[in-house]
C-alpha positions as CSV (number, residue, x, y, z in Angstrom):
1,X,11.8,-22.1,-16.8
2,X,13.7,-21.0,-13.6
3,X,11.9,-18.2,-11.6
4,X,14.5,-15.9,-11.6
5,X,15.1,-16.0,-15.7
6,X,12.9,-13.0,-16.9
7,X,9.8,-13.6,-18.9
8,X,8.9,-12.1,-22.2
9,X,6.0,-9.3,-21.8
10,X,4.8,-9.8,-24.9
11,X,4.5,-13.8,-24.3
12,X,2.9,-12.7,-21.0
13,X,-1.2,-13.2,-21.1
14,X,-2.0,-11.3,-18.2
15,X,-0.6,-8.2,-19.0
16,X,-2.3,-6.3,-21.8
17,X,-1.6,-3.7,-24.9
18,X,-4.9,-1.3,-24.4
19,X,-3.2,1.5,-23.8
20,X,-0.2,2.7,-25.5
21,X,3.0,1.4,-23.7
22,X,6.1,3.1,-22.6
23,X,9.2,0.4,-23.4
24,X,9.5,-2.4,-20.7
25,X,9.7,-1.5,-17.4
26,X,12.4,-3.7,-15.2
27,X,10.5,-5.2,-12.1
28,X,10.6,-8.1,-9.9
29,X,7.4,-10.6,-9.6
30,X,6.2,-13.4,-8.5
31,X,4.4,-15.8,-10.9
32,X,3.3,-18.3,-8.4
33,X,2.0,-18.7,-4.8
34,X,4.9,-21.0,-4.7
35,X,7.5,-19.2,-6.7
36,X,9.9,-16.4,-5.2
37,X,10.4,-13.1,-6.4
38,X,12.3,-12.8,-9.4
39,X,13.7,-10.2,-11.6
40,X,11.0,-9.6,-14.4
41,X,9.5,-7.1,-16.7
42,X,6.1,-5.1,-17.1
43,X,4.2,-2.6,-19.3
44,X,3.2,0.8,-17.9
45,X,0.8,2.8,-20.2
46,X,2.1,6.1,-21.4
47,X,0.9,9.1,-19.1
48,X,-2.5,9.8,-20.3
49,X,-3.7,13.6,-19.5
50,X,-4.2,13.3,-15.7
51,X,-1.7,11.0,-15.1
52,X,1.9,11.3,-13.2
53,X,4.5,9.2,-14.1
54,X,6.8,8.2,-11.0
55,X,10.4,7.0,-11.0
56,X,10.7,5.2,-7.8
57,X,13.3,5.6,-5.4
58,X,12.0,3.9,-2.2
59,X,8.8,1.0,-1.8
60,X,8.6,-0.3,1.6
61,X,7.9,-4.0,2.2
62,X,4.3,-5.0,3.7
63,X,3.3,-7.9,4.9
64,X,0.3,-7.6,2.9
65,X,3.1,-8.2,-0.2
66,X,3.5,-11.4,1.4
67,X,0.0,-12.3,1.9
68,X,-0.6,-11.5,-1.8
69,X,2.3,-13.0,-3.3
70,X,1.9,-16.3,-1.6
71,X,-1.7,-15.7,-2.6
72,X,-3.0,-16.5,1.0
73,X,-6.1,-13.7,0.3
74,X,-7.2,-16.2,-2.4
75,X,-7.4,-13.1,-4.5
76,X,-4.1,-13.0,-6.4
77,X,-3.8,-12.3,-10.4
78,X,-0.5,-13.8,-11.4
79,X,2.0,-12.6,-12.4
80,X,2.1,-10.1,-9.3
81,X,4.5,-7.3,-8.8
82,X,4.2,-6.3,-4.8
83,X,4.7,-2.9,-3.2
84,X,2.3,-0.2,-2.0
85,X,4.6,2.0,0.0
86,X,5.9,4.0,-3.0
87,X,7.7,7.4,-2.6
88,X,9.4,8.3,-5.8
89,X,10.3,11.3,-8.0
90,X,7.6,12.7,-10.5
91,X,9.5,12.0,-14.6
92,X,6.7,13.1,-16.9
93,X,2.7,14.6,-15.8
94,X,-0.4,14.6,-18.5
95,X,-1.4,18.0,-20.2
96,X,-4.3,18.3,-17.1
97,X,-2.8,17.7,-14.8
98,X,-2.4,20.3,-11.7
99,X,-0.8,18.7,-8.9
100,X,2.1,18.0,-9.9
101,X,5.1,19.1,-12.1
102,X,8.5,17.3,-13.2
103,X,10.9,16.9,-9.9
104,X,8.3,16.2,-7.4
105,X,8.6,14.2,-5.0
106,X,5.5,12.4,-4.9
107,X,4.1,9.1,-3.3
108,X,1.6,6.1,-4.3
109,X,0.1,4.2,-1.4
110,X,-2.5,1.2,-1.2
111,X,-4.6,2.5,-4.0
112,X,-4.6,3.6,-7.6
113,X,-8.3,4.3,-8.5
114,X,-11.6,3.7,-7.2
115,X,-15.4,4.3,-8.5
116,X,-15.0,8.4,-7.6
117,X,-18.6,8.9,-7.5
118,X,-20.2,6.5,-4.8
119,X,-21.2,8.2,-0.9
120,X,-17.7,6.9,0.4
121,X,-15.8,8.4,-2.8
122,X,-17.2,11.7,-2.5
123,X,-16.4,11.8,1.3
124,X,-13.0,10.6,0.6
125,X,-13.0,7.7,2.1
126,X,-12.0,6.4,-1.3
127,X,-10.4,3.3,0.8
128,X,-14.1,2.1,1.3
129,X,-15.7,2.5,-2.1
130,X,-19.1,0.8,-2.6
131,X,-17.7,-0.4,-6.2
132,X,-14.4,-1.2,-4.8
133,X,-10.7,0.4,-4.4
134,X,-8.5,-0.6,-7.1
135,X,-5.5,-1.3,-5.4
136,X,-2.0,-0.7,-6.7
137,X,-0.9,-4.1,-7.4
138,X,-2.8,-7.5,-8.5
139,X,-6.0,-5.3,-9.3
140,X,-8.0,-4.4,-12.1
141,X,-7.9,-1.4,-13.6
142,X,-11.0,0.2,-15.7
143,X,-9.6,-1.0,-18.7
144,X,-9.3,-4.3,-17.6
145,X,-5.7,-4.3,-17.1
146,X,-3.7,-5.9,-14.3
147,X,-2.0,-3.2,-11.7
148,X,1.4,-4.2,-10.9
149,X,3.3,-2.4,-7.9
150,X,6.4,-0.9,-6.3
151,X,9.1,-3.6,-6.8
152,X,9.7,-1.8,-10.1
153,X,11.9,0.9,-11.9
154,X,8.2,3.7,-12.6
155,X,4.6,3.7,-12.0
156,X,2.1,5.5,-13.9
157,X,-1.2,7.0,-12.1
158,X,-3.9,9.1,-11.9
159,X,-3.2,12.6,-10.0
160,X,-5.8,12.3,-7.9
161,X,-4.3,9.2,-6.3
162,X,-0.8,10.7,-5.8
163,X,0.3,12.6,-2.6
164,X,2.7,15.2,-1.8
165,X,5.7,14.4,0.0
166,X,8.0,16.9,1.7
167,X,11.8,16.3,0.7
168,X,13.1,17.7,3.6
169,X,12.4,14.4,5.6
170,X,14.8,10.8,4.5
171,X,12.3,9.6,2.0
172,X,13.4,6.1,2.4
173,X,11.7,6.5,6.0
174,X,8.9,7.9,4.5
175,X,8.1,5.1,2.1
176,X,6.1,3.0,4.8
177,X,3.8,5.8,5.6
178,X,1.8,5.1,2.8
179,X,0.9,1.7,4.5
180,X,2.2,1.7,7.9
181,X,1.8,4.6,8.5
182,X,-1.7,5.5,7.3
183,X,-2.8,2.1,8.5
184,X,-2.5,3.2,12.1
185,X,-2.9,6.8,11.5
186,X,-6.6,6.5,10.4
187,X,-8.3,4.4,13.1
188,X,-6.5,6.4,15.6
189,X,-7.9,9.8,14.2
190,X,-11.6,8.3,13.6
191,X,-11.7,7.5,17.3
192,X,-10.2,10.7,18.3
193,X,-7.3,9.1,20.5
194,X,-5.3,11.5,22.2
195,X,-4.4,13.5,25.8
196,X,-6.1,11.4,28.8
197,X,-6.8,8.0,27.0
198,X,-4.8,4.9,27.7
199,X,-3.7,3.5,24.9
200,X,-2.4,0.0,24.0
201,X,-0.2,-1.6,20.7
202,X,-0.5,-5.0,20.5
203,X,3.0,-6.2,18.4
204,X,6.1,-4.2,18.0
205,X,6.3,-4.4,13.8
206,X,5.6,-2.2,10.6
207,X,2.2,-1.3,12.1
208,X,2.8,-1.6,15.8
209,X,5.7,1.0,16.0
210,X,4.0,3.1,14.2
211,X,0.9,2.8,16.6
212,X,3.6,4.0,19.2
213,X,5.0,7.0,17.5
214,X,1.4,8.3,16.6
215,X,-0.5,8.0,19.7
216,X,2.4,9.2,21.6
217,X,2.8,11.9,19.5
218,X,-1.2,12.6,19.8
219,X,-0.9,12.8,23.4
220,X,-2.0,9.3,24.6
221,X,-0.3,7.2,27.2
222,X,1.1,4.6,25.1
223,X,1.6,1.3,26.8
224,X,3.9,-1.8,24.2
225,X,1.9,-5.3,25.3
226,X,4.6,-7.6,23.7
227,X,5.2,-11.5,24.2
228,X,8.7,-10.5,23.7
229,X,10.3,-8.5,26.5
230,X,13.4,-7.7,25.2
231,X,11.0,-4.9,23.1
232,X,10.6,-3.0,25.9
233,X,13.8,-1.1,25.5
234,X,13.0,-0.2,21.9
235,X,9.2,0.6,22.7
236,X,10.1,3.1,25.4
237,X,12.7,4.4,22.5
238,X,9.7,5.0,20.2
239,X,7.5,6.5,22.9
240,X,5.6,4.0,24.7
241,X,5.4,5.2,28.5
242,X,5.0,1.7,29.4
243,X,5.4,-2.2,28.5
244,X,3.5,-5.0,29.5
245,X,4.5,-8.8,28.7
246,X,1.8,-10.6,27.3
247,X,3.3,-14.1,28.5
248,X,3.0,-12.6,31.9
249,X,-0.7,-14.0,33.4
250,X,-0.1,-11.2,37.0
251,X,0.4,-8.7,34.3
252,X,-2.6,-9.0,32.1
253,X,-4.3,-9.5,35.3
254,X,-3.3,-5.8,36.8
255,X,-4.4,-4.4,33.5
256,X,-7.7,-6.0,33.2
257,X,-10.3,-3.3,32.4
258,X,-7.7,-0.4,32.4
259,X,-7.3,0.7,27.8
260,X,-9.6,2.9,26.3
261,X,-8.3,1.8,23.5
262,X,-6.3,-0.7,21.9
263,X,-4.5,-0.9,18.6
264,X,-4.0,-4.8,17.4
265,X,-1.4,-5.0,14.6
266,X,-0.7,-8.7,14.2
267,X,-1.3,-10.7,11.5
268,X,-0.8,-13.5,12.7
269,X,-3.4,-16.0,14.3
270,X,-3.9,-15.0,18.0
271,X,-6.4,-15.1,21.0
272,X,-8.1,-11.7,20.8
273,X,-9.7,-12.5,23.9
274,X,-6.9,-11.8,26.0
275,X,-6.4,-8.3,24.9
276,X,-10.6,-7.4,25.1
277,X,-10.2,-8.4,28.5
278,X,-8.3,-5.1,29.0
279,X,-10.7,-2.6,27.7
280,X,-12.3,-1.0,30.0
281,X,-16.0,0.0,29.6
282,X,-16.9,1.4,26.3
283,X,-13.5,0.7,25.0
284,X,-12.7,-0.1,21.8
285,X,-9.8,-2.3,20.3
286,X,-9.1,-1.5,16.3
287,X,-7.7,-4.4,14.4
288,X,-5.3,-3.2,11.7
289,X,-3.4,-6.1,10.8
290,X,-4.9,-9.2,8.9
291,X,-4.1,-12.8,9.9
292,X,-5.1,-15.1,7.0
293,X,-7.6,-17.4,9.4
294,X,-10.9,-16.4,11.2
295,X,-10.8,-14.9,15.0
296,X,-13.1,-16.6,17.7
297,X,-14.0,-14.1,20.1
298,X,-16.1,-14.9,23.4
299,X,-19.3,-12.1,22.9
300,X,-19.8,-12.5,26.5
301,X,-16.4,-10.8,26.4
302,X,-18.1,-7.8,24.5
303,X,-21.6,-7.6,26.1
304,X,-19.9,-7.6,29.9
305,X,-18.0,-3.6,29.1
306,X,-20.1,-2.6,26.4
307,X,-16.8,-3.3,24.1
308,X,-16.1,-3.1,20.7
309,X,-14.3,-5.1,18.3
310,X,-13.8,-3.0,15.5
311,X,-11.8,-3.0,12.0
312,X,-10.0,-0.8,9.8
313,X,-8.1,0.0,6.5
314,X,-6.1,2.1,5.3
315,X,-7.2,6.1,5.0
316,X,-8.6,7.7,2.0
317,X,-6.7,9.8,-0.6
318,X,-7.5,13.5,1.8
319,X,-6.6,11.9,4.9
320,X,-3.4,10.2,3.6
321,X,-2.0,13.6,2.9
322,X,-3.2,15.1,5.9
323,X,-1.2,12.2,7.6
324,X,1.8,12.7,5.6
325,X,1.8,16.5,5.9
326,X,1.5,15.6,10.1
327,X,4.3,13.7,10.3
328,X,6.5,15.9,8.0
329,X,5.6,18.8,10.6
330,X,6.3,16.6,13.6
331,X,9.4,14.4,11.8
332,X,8.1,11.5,12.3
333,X,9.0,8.8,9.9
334,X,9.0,5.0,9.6
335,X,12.2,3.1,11.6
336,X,13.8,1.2,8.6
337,X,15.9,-1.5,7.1
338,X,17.0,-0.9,3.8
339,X,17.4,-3.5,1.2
340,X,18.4,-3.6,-2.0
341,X,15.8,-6.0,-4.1
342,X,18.0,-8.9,-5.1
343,X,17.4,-9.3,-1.2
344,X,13.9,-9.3,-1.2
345,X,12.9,-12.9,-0.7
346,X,15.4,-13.4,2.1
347,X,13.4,-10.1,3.4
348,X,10.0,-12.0,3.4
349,X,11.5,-15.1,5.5
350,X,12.5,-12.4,7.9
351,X,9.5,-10.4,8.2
352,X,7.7,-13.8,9.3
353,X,10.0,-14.6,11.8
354,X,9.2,-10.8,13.3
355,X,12.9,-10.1,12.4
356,X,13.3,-6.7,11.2
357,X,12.9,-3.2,13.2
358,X,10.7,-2.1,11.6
359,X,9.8,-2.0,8.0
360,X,12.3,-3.4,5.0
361,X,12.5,-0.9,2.2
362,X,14.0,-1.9,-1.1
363,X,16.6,1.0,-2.6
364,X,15.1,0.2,-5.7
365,X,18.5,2.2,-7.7
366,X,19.4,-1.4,-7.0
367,X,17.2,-2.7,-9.4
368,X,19.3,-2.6,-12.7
């Protein structure tokens, strides 16, 4: 059968009837690590008493969609429906629940569930449950069911993984925030970056502009270290107070030893090397994005400033809003190219080729 032809639900094995269902929902999915993105159609459960029901306006496009749907994590449940950048309007809420009412405007980011009662849980660092997150597509659910993502027409989900979103900012910009946003967002705030720390964003993407806009907005002095230099207009655009060519040896060599801190949002494979070499003593380089093969890193590079080479996620369910109610006081907001989803595969051939400024987000009225 041709990918794009849509498949029966009720044919479809991985998608189950323990729940009651609402009627099909219309979605686009991918039922291979081979296959493209193609129109398609899903079960959401009926809102159960603490559950929101979404209709979404706006999903951004990650390159974690394109990791998963090409199943390059080795973790993919097929059929898969991408998108965790979901900002849509609330259609229907369960009798308990508090949060929310009809009309919202509401968002679902990374995550749809986790354990609630582990040590990380009850902190709210929900992202780092001791069970295990249960992310919002290509997951499983309690129940046992499959979660399927944004690159639909409605999501169903629990309150208490559903933030608040201001409608007085363009929600098609907000959309990434719930990835992009909160992906650079979090490690920033855990290492307290701000006013007299040199700060540096390694790749000028989804991640790395919003790196910019956040520690310039926190104060930092932002400097862009791009191979690309014709990013330097559009960094010092975004905030960066300065821009270094990676390609350049004399200018890696005058800022040898001179971050505090360094932001790495690249996915791809790269030397990391070259970029701990510019920490300076007791600095620290967060890696936010996710290449799909191992990093070699020299230790001696490590032990000779006392450096660290340190990871993070995404933030948990209080800091998410916290980050979302920051930039809806500041206006800041995710720099965007909007699609509509018939477009979507031609989308992911550009995001690998770095050719989009800076997140794709699908006007998902176009899905009809």
């Amino acid at each position: 059968m041709p990918p794009w032809i849509a498949f029966d639900v009720a044919k479809t094995p991985a998608i189950n009837s323990r729940h009651r269902r609402m009627p099909a929902t219309k979605a686009y999915a991918a039922q291979g690590p081979k296959t493209p993105l193609a129109p398609f159609q899903i079960d959401r459960r009926e809102p159960k008493p603490n559950d929101v029901q979404l209709e979404i306006l706006y999903c951004g496009v990650c390159h974690s969609d394109i990791h998963m749907a090409r199943n390059e994590w080795q973790q993919t449940i097929y059929p898969v429906v991408p998108g965790h950048e979901i900002v849509g309007r609330v259609t229907a809420v369960g009798n308990k629940v508090t949060k929310f009412k009809r009309g919202d405007i509401a968002g679902v980011g990374v995550m749809v569930d986790s354990c609630r009662v582990c040590v990380n849980c009850k902190k709210g660092l929900q992202q780092y449950c001791k069970v295990g997150m249960v992310g919002t597509y290509s997951a499983r659910e309690k129940s046992g069911d499959v979660t399927q993502g944004g690159y639909s027409k409605q999501i169903v989900v629990d309150e208490n993984y559903v933030l608040r979103v201001s409608d007085k900012q363009p929600l098609a910009g907000v959309a990434p925030l719930l990835c992009a946003g909160i992906t650079t967002y979090s490690p920033l705030r855990h290492w307290k970056v701000g006013k007299g720390h040199k700060l540096g964003v390694v790749g000028l993407g989804g991640l790395g502009h919003m790196a910019v806009k956040l520690g310039a907005s926190f104060g930092a002095e932002v400097t862009m270290l791009s191979t690309s230099p014709d990013k330097e207009k559009d960094a010092r655009r975004l905030g960066a107070h300065k821009f270094a060519l990676t390609r350049d040896a004399a200018q890696l060599k005058q800022l040898a030893g001179y971050f505090d801190f360094i932001v790495d949002t690249v996915s791809a494979k790269h030397d990391y090397n070259v970029y701990l070499n510019l920490l300076n003593t007791d600095g620290v380089m967060m890696c936010v994005g996710a290449p799909p093969t191992p990093a070699e890193v020299a230790l001696f590079t490590l032990i000779g400033g006392r450096r660290s080479l340190a990871g993070s996620g995404i933030g948990g369910i209080p800091e998410t809003q916290e980050m979302l109610d920051y930039c809806a006081e500041q206006g800041i907001t995710s720099d965007i190219e909007m699609i509509d989803i018939a477009s979507i595969n031609k989308a992911y051939e550009r995001v690998l080729k770095s050719d989009v400024r800076y997140r794709f987000v699908i006007d998902m009225a176009t899905l009809t």
